[in-house]
C-alpha positions as CSV (number, residue, x, y, z in Angstrom):
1,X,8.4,0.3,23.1
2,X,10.8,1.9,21.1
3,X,12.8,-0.3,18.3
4,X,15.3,-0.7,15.9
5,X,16.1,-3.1,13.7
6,X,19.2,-4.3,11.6
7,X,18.8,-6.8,9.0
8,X,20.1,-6.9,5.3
9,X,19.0,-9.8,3.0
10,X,15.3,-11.4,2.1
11,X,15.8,-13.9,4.7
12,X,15.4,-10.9,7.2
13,X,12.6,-9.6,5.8
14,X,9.6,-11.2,7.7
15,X,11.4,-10.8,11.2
16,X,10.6,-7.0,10.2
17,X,7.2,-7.8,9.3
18,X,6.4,-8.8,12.5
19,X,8.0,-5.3,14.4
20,X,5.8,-3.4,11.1
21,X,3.2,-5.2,12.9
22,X,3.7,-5.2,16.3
23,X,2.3,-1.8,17.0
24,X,5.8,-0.7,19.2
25,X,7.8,2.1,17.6
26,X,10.3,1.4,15.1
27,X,12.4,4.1,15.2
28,X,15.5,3.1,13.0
29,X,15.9,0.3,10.5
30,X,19.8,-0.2,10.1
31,X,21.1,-2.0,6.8
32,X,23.7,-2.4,4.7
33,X,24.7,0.3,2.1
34,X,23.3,-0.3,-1.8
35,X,25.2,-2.7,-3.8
36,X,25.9,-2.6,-7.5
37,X,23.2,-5.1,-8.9
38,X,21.6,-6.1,-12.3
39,X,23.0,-5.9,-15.8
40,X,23.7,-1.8,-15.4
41,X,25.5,-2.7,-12.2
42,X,22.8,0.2,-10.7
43,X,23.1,0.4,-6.5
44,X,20.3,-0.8,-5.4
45,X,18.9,-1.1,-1.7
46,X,19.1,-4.3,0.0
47,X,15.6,-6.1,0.5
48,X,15.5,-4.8,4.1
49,X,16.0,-1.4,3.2
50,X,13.5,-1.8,0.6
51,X,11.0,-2.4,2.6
52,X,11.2,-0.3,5.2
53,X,11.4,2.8,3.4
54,X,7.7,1.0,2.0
55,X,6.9,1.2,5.1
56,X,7.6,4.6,5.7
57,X,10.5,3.6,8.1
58,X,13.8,5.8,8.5
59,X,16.5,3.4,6.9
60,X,20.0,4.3,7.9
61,X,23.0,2.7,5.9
62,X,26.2,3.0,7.6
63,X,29.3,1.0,6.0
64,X,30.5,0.7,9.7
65,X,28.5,0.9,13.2
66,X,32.2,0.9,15.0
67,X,32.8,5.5,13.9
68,X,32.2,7.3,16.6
69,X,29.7,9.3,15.3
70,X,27.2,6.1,14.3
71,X,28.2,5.2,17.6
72,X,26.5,8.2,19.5
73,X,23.7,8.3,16.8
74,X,22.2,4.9,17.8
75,X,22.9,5.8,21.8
76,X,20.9,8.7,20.8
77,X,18.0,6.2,19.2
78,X,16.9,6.1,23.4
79,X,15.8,2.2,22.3
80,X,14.3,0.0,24.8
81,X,15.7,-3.1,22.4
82,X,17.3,-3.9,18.9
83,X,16.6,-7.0,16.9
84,X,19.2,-8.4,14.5
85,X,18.5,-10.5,11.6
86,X,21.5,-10.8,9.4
87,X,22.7,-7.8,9.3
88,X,26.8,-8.5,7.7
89,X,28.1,-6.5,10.6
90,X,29.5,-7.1,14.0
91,X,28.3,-5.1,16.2
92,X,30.9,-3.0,19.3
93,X,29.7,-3.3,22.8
94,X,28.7,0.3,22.9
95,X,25.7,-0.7,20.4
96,X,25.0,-3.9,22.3
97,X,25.0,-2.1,25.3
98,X,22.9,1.0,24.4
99,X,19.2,-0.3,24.3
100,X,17.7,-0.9,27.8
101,X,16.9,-4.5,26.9
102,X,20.0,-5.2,24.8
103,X,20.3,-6.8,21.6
104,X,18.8,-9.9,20.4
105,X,19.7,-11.6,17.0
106,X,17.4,-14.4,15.1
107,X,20.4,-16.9,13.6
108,X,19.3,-19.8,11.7
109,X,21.0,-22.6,13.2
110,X,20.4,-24.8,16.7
111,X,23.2,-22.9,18.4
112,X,26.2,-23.7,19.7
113,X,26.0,-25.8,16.2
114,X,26.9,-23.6,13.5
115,X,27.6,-20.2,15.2
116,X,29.2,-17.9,12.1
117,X,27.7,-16.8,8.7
118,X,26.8,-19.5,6.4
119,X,24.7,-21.8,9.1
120,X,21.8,-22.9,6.9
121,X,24.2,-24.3,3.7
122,X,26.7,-26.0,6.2
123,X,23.8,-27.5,8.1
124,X,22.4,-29.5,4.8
125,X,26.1,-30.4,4.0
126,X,26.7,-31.8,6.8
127,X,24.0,-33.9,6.5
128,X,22.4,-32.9,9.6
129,X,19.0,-34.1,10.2
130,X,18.0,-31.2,12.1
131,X,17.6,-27.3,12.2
132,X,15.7,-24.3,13.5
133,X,16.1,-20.7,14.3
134,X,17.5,-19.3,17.6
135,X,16.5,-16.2,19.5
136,X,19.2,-15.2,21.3
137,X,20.7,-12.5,23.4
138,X,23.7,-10.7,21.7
139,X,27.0,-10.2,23.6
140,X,30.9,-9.9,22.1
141,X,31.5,-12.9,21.0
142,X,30.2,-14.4,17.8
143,X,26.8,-15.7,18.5
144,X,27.4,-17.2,21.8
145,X,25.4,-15.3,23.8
146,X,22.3,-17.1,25.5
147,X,18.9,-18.6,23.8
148,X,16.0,-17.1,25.3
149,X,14.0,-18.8,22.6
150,X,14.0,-21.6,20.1
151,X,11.9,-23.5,17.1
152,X,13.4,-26.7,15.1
153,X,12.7,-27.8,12.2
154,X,14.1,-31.1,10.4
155,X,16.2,-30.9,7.3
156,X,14.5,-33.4,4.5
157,X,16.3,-35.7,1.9
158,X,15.3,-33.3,-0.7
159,X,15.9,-30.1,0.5
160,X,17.8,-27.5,-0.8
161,X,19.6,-24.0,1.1
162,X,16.8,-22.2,-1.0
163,X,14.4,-24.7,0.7
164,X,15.5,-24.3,4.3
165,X,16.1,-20.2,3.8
166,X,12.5,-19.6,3.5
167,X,11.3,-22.3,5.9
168,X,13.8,-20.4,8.6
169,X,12.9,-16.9,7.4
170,X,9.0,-17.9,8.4
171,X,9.5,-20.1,11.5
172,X,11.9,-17.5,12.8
173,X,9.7,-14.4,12.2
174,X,6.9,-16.2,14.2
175,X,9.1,-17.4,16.8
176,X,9.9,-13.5,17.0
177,X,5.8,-12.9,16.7
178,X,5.0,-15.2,19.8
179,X,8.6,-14.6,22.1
180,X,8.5,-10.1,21.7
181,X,5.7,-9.8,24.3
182,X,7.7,-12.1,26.7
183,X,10.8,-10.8,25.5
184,X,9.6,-7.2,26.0
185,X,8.1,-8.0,29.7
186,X,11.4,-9.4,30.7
187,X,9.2,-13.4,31.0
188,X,12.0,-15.1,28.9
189,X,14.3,-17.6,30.7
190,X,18.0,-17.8,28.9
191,X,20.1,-20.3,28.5
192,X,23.3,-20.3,28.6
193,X,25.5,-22.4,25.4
194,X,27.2,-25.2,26.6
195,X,31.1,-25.6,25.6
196,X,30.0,-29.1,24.3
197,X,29.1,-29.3,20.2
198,X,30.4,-25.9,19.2
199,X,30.9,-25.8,15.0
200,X,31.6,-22.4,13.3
201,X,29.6,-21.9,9.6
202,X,32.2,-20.2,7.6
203,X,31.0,-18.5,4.6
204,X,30.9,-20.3,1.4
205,X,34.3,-20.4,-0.4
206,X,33.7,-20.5,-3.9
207,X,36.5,-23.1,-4.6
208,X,34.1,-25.9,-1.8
209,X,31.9,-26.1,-5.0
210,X,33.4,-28.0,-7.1
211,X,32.3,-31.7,-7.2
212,X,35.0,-34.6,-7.1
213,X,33.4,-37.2,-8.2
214,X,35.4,-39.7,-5.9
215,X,33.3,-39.1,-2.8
216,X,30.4,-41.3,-1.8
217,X,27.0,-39.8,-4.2
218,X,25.1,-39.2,-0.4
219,X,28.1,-36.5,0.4
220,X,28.0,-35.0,-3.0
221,X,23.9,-34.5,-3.3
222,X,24.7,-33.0,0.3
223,X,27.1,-30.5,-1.2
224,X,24.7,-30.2,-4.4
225,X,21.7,-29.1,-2.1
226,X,23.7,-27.1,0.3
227,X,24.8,-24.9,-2.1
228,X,21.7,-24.6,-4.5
229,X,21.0,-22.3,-5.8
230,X,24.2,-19.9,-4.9
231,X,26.9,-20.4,-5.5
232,X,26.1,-23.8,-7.5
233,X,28.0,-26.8,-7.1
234,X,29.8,-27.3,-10.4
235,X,31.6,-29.9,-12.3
236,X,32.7,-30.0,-16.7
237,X,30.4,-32.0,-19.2
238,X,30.8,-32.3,-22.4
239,X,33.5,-29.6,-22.0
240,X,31.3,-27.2,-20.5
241,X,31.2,-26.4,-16.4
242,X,27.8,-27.4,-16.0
243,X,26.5,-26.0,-12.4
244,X,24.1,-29.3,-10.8
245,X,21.0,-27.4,-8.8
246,X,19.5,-30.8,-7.6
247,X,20.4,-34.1,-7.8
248,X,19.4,-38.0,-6.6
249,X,21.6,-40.6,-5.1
250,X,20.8,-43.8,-6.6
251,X,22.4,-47.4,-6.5
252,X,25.1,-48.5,-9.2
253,X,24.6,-52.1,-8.6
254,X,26.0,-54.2,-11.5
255,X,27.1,-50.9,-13.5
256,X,30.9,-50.6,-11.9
257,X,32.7,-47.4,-13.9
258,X,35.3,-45.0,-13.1
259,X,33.6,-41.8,-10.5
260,X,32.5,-39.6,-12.8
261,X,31.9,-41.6,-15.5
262,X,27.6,-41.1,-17.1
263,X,26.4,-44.4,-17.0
264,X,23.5,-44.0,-19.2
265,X,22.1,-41.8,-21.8
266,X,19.9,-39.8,-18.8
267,X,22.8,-38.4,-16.4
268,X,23.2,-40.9,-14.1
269,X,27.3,-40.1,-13.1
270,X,29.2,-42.4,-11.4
271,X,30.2,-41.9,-7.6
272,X,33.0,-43.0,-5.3
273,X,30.3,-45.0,-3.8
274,X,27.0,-45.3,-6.0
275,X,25.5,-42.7,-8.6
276,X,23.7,-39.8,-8.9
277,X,21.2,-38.7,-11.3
278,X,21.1,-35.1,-12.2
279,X,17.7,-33.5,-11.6
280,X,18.8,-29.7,-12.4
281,X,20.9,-28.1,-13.7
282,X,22.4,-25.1,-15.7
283,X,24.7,-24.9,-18.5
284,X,27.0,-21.3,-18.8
285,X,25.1,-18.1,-20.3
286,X,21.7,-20.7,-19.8
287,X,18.3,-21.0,-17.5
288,X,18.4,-24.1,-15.0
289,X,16.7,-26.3,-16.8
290,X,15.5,-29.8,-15.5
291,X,17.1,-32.9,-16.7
292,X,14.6,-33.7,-19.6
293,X,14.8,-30.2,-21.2
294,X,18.7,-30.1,-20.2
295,X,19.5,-33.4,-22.6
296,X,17.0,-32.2,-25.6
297,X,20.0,-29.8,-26.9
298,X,23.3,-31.0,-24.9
299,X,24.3,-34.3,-26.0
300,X,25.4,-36.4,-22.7
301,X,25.8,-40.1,-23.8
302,X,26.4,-43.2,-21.3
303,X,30.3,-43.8,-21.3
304,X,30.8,-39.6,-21.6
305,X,33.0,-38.2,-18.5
306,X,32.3,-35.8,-15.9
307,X,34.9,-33.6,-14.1
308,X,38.6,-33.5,-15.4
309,X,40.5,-30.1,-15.3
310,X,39.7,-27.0,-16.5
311,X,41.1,-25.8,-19.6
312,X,44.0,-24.0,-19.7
């Protein structure tokens, strides 16, 4: 069969792993341009790009599929089918149309929950108990074309968005693994999204990670872990913005403070409802450390105040 793929970031990395593998003939890999990176600000090829010109793989990196010239060009691929893995581009109909089998897409989230860009980060602040990685067949609209396959997966109490990225980057490049053959012989049955329990993931707002201390300690270690490690949830200690990597809810039976008040001399921050204890974190210009190395040269007594305004 011949292939293509279009994918950008790590997480799309083992999905192409598995076409490398597969034996069929990948004749394009699609991916974003280069993007300033690093301390000397050097473009530097997205992971998917990286590794398929490893590979040997012709890497094209248009900054838009809708010209009319990258148009033609991938009509002129002659593909039997195109897998998508987040690629950062919508696709027009004349490049969902082209391949013989279409367009499929691998998106991390039970669809139609969390159709849109961010679906692993709003799924943990939610506080869903419950993931996985769809395979579906792309069409206009944003991912609301049919499943032809699906694997779940459930969200623990301590993960973070790092945690559930590479869990989902593995479980959907062997759902890929075990669905291309049926896929490719036409065996797969779709079904169609329902109307019923559509949310939209919108990408992560930089101004969502700021923690107000008012809300219950289960909604803010939700927030904490959905947004670990990028962009960081963030709140001011010692009158420093501290960003908070991982955190535990814990009771504050008999010790009633203010939210956002440290109730003891080992970060334990008062909530609108309970406390959490600070696990990791990282200071500005500083490595995450963990809690015990954090304290050894940042002074946090109990009765010290998180949050407040930022200077002016």
């Amino acid at each position: 069969m011949r292939l293509a793929f279009l994918g950008t970031p790590d997480f799309a990395v083992p999905a192409l792993n598995v076409l490398i593998d597969s034996g069929h003939d990948i004749v394009a890999v699609y991916s974003q341009p280069a993007r300033p990176a690093g301390r000397g600000k050097k473009p530097t090829p997205s992971p998917v790009a990286a590794r398929a010109e490893n590979a040997g793989l012709a890497v094209r990196t248009p900054d838009s599929l809708k010209t009319t010239v990258e148009k033609e060009a991938f009509a002129a691929l002659d593909l039997d089918l195109a897998v998508v893995v987040a690629y950062g581009q919508i696709l027009p109909k004349a490049v969902l149309s082209a391949p013989r089998r279409g367009c499929v897409n691998l998106h991390a989230s039970l669809l139609p929950r969390w159709r849109g860009a961010a679906p692993i980060q709003r799924a943990i602040m939610a506080g869903d108990r419950e993931t996985g990685v769809d395979l579906m067949q792309m069409e206009a609209g944003l991912d609301t074309g049919p499943v032809l396959a699906e694997v779940r997966t459930p969200i623990g109490p301590r993960d973070t968005a790092a945690d559930l990225h590479d869990r989902l980057a593995g479980l959907g490049a062997d759902l890929l693994k075990n669905a291309l053959p049926d896929l490719l012989a036409g065996r797969l049955e779709p079904r169609g999204q329902t109307a019923d329990g559509v949310t939209y993931a919108h990408k992560i707002d930089k101004s969502e990670a700021r923690l107000d201390w008012s809300l219950p300690a289960d909604r803010l270690d939700a927030q904490i872990r959905g947004l670990s490690p990028f962009p960081g949830a963030w709140t001011r200690i010692g009158g420093e913005r501290v960003k908070i990597l991982l955190a535990r809810p814990e009771s504050a039976h008999g010790r009633a403070a203010a939210p956002g008040t440290v109730l003891d001399d080992d970060l334990l921050i008062a909530c609108g409802d309970g406390a959490l204890r600070i696990e990791r974190a990282q200071r500005a210009g500083k490595a995450v450390m963990e809690r015990q190395v954090l304290l050894r040269g940042f002074s946090v007594p109990a009765g010290s105040r998180a949050g407040g305004p930022e200077p002016g």
